[in-house]
C-alpha positions in Angstrom: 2.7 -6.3 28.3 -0.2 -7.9 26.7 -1.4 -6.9 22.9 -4.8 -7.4 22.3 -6.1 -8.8 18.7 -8.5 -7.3 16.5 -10.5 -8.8 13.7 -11.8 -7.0 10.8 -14.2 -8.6 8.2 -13.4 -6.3 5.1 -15.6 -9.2 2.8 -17.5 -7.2 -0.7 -15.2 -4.1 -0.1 -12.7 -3.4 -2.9 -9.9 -1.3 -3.3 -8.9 1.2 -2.0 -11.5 0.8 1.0 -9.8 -2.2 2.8 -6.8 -0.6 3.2 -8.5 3.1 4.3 -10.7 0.8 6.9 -7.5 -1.2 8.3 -5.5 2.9 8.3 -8.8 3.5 10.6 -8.1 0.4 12.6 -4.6 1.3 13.2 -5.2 4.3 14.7 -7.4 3.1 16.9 -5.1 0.0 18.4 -1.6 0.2 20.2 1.6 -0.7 18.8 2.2 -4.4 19.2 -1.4 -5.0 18.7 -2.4 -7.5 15.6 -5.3 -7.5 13.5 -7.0 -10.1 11.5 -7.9 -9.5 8.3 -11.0 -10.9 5.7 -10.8 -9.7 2.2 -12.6 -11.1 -1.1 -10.6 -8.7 -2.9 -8.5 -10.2 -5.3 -5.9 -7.5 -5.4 -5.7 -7.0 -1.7 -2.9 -9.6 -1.2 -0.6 -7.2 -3.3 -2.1 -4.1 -1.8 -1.2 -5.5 2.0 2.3 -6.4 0.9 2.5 -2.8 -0.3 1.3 -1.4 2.9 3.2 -3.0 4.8 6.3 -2.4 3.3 5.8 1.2 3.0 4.4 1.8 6.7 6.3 -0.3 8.2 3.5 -2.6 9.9 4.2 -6.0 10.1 2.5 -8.3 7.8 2.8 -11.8 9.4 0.4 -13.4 7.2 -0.9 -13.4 3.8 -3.0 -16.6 3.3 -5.5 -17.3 0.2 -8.4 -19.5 1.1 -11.0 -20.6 -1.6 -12.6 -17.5 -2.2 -11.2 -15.0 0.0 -7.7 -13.6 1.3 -6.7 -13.7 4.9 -4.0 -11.2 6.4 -2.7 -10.8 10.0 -1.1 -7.6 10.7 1.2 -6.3 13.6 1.1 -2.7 14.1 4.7 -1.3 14.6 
């Protein structure tokens, strides 16, 4: 089976909206699928982690670049 890969540019948006846009995503994508993730959020890297955890999504990469966060998520 192939999974396709999504990106999302969630840039100027703060909490809670790039989580509420990547729960949008989600629904929208099979399971297997990944999406990449651009945030300037600062508290996004612990909001992610959270999500993860507590959906059960894969979170296969949390990265912080100079000025913005990068996350690459696997839906379950």
């Amino acid at each position: 089976m192939n999974f396709e890969t999504y990106d999302l540019d969630l840039s100027g948006l703060e909490c809670p909206l790039p989580i509420l846009k990547t729960k949008k995503k989600l629904n929208e994508i099979l399971s297997g699928d990944i999406i990449n993730i651009i945030c300037t959020d600062p508290g996004s890297q612990r909001d992610f982690e959270a999500f993860a955890r507590q959906t059960g999504h894969q979170l296969i990469e949390s990265k912080q670049k100079s000025n913005f966060f990068q996350f690459k998520l696997k839906k379950k």
